[in-house]
Every structure is written in C-alpha cells, then in structure tokens.
KOLZA-501860 format. One record per residue (C-alpha): residue number from 1; residue in one letter; x, y, z. Coordinates in nm, 2 decimals. Layout:
<sites>
i:NUM; aa:a; c1:X; c2:Y; c3:Z;
...
</sites>
This chain:
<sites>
i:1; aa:x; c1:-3.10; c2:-4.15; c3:0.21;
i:2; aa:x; c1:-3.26; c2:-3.98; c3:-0.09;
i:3; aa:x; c1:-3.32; c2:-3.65; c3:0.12;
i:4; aa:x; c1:-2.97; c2:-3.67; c3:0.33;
i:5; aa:x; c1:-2.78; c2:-3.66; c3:-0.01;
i:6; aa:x; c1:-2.99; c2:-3.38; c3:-0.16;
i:7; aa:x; c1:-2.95; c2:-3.20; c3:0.14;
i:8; aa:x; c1:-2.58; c2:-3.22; c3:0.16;
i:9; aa:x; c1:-2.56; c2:-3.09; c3:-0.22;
i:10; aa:x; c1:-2.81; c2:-2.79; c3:-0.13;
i:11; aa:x; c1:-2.56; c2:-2.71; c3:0.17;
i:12; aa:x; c1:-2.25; c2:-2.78; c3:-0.07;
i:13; aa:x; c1:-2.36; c2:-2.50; c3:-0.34;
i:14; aa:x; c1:-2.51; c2:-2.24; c3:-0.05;
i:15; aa:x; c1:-2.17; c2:-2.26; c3:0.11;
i:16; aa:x; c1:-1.99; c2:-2.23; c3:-0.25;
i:17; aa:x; c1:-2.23; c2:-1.93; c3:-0.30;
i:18; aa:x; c1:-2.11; c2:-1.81; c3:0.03;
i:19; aa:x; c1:-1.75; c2:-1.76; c3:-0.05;
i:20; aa:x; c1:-1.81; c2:-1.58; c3:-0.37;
i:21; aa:x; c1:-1.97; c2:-1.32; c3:-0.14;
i:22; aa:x; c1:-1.87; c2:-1.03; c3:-0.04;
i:23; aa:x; c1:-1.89; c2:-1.19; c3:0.34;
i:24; aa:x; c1:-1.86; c2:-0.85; c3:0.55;
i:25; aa:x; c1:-2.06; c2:-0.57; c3:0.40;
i:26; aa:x; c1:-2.00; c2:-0.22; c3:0.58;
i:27; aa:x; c1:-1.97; c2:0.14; c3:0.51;
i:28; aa:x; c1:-1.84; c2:0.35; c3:0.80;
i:29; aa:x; c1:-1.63; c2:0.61; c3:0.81;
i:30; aa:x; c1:-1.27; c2:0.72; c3:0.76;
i:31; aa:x; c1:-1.01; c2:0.93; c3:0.92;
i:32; aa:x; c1:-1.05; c2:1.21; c3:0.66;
i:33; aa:x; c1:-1.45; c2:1.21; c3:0.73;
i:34; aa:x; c1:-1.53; c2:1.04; c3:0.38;
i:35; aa:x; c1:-1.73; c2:0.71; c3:0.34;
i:36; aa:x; c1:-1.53; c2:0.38; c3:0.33;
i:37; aa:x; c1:-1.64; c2:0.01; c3:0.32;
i:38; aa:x; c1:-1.67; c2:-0.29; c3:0.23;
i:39; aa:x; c1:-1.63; c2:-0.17; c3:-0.13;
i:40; aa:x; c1:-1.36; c2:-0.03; c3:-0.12;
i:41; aa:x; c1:-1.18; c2:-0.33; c3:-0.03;
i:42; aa:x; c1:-1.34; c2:-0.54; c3:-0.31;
i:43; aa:x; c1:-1.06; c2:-0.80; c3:-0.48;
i:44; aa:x; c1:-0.81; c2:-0.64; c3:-0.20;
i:45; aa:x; c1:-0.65; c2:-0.85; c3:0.07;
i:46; aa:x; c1:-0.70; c2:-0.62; c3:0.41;
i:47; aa:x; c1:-0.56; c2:-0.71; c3:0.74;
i:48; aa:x; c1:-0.78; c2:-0.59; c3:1.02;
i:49; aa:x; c1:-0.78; c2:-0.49; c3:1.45;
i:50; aa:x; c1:-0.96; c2:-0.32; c3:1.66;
i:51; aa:x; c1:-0.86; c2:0.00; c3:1.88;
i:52; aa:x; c1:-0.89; c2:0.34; c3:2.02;
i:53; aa:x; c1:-0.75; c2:0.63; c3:2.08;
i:54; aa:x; c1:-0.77; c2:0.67; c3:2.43;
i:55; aa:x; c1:-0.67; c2:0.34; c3:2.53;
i:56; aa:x; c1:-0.41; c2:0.33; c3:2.78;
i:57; aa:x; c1:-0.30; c2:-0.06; c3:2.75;
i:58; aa:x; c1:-0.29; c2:-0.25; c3:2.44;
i:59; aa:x; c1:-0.37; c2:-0.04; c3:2.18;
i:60; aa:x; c1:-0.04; c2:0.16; c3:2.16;
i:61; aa:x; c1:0.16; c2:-0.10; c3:2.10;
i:62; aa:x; c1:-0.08; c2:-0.26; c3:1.84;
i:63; aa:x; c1:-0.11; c2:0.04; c3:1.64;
i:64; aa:x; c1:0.26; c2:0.06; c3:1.62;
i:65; aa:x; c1:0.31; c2:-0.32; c3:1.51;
i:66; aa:x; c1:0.06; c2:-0.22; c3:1.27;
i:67; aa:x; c1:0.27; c2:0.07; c3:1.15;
i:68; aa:x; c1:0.63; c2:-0.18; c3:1.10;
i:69; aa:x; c1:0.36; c2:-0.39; c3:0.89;
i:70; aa:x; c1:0.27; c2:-0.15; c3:0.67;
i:71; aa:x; c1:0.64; c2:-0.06; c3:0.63;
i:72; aa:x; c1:0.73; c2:-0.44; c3:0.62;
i:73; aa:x; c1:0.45; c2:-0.46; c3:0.33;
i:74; aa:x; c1:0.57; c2:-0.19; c3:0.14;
i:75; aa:x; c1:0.97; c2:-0.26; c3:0.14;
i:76; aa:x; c1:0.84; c2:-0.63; c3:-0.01;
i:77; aa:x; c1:0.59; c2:-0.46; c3:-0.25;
i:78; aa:x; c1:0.33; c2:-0.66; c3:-0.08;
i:79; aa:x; c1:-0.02; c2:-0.50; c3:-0.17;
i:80; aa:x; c1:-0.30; c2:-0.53; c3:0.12;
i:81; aa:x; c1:-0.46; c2:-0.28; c3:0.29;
i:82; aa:x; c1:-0.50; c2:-0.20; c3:0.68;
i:83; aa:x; c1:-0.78; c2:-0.10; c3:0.82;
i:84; aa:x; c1:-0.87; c2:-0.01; c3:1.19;
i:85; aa:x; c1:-1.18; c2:-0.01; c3:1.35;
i:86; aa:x; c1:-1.24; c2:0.23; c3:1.65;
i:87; aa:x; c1:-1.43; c2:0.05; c3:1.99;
i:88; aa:x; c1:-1.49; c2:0.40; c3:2.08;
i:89; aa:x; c1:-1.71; c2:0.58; c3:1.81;
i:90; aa:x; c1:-1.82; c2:0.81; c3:2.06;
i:91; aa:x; c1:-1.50; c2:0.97; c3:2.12;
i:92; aa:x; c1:-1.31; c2:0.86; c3:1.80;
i:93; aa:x; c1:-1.42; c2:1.08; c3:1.55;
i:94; aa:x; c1:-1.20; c2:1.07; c3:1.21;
i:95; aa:x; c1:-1.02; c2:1.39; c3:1.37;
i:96; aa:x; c1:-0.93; c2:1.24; c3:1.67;
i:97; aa:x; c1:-0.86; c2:0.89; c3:1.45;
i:98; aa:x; c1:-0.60; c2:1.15; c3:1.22;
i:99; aa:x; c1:-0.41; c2:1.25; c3:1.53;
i:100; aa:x; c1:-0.41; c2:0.93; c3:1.71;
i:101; aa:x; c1:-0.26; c2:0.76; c3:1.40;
i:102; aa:x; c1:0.00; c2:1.08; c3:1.26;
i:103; aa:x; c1:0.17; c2:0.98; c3:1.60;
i:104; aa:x; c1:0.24; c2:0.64; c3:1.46;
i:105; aa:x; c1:0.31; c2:0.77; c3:1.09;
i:106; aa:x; c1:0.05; c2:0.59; c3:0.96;
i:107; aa:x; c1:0.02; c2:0.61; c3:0.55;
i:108; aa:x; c1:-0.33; c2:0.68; c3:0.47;
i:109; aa:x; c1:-0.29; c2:0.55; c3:0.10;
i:110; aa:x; c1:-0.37; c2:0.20; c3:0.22;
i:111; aa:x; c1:-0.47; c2:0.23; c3:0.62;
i:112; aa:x; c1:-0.81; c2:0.34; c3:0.70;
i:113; aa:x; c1:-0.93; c2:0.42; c3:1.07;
i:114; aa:x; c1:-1.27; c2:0.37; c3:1.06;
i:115; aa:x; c1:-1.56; c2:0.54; c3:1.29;
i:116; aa:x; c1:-1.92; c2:0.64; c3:1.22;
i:117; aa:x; c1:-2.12; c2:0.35; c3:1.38;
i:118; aa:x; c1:-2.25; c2:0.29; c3:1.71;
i:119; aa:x; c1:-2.08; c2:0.15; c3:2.02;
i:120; aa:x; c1:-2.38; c2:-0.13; c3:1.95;
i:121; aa:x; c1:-2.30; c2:-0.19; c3:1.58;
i:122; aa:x; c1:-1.94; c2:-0.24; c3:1.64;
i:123; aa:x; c1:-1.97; c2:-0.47; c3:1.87;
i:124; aa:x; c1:-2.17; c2:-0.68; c3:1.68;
i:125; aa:x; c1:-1.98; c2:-0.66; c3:1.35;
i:126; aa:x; c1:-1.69; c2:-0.77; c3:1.54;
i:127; aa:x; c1:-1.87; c2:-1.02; c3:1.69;
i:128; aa:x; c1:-2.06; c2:-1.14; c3:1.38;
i:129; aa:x; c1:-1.74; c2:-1.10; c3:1.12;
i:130; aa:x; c1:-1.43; c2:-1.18; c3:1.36;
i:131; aa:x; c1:-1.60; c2:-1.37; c3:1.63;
i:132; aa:x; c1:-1.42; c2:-1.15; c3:1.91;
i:133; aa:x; c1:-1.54; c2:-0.94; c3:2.18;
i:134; aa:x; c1:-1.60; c2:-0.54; c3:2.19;
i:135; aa:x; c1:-1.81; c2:-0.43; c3:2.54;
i:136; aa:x; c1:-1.77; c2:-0.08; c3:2.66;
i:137; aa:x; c1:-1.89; c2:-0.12; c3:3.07;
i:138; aa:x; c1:-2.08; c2:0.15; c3:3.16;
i:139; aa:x; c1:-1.92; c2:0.45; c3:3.32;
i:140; aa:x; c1:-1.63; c2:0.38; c3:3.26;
i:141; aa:x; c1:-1.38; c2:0.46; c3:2.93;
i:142; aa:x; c1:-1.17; c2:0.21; c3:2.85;
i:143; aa:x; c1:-1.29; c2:-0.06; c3:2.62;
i:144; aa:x; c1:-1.27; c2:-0.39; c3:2.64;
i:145; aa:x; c1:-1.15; c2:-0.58; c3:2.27;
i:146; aa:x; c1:-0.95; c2:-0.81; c3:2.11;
i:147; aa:x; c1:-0.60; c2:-0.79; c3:2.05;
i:148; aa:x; c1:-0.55; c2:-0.95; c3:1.70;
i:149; aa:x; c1:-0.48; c2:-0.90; c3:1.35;
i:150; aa:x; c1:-0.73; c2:-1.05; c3:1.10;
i:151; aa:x; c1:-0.60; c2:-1.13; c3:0.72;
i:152; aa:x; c1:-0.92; c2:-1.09; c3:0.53;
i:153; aa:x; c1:-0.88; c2:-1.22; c3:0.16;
i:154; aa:x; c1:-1.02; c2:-1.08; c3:-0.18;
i:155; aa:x; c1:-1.44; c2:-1.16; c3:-0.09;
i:156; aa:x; c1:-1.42; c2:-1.04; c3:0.25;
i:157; aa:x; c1:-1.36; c2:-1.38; c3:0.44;
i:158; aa:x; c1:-1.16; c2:-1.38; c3:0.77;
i:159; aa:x; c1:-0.88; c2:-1.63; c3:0.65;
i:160; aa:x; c1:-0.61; c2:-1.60; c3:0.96;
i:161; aa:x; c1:-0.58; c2:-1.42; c3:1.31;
i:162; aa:x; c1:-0.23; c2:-1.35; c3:1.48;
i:163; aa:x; c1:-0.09; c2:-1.12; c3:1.76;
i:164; aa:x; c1:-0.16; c2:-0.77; c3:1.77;
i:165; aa:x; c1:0.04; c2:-0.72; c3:2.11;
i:166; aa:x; c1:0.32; c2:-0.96; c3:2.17;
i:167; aa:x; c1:0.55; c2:-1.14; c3:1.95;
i:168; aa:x; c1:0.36; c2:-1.04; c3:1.63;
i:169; aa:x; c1:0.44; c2:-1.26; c3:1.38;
i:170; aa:x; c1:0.49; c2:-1.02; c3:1.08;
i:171; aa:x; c1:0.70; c2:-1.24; c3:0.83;
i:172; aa:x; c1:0.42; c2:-1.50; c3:0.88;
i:173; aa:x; c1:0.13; c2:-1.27; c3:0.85;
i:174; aa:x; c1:0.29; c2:-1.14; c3:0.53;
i:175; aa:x; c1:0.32; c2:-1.51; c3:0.36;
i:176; aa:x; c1:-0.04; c2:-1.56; c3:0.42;
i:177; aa:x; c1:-0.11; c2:-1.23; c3:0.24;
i:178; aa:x; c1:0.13; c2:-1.32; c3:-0.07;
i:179; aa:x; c1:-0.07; c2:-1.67; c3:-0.06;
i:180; aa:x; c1:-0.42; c2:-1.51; c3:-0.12;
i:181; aa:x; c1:-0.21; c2:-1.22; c3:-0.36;
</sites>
C-alpha cells in the first residue's frame, strides 16, 4: 500500500511538472523565411491547423474560417495568435506560404505559416502534440490531414479542438480563448 501511495504522489508532481512545461517545443519556419517557434509563443494563447497550399478540398475553406477568426479576435480585442502548419514542406516554402495566405488577407502581426521541417517531422509533431493524422501517399500530391482548430494555452498544452471546415464554431472557440486570457 506503502509503494502504491508513493507512487501515485511521484506521478502527481511529474504530471504537475508537466504542465508548467513548455509542452510543444519547435522552431520552424515562417512565411517571411525567419525562424519561429515554440518561443515565440511563450505565455500566448495560439490556436493552431494544419494545411497547404496546393490543396484542392479542405484547406481553402479552413484558411478562410481562419481569416473571419482572426478578424472576429481583433473586433473583440481578443489576443491569441494563429499559427499554420504546412503538410507540404516540400512545396510550401515561406514564399509560396506568403502568396497562399495574401489571398485570404491574412495579418502577419499575429498569424504565422510555418514550413522548414520534413514531411517526416510534421507528421509526427502532429501526431505527437495534436494526436491527428498527416500522411503524404506516395506519388501523389494531395495530403492527407486533419481538419481542426487546436486552442493551445499559455505553456503549450492542447486545451480544445473544433471545426476547421464546417460549422466552425467561432464565438465558442473565442470564449475558450478569453478563459485561458
């Protein structure tokens, strides 16, 4: 009984550890070529998806519900930053990232399109940090990915996921982020 309790206090203060962490820890890069991470985002609440430029399906319409939250955040004066992570590094370079999101008038002051990894590493860090699925079959050039929008609080913890694609719920989505503000 001895060992079971000091067990369950030795998992208590690792997880308590835990969540004082900064629980994602990346640097990739941005849409204007410069370094960007997990740093940058220190004691900021970030809401997160996954896209590319070249996608003909979902990704269009995400990055434009993207674009009405950032313009629903800033008419509230809600502060969190957006950041989107390319499935295609190999064809999403922060050029092609710039272009791709100028068409959706994307402001760059708090939403970061992020490249400069390996088709490999991102499809591990999205497995790893937001427990969803990145694969790019072979020969082919769409990518398969998740569709959601990941609220991220202060220490880098995944907190929420919602709809990227249909029926995104963008009043919701913004309560959780004034919650963890």
């Amino acid at each position: 009984m001895k060992y079971i309790l000091t067990l369950m206090f030795c998992l208590c203060l690792l997880s308590a550890c835990k969540s004082n962490e900064q629980a994602m820890n990346f640097e990739f890069t941005d849409q204007d070529g410069s370094a960007f991470g997990s740093s940058n985002l220190e004691g900021k609440v970030w809401v997160a998806n996954f896209i590319f430029t070249n996608c003909n399906t979902v990704c269009p319409p995400m990055t434009a519900h993207m674009a009405k939250l950032q313009q629903m955040l800033e008419d509230e004066g809600v502060q969190a930053e957006l950041v989107s992570f390319t499935v295609d590094p190999e064809v999403d370079n922060p050029d092609t990232l710039k272009s791709f999101a100028n068409n959706f008038d994307a402001d760059f002051a708090n939403w970061h399109f992020l490249t400069g990894y390996s088709q490999k590493e991102i499809e591990d860090f999205a497995k790893e940090n937001f427990a969803t699925l990145v694969r790019k079959p072979a020969d082919q050039e769409q990518v398969m990915h998740g569709t959601s929008f990941y609220v991220v609080d202060q220490n880098g913890n995944l907190v929420e996921s919602y709809s990227g694609v249909e029926d995104t719920p963008y009043e919701d989505i913004i309560e959780k982020i004034k919650e963890l503000n």
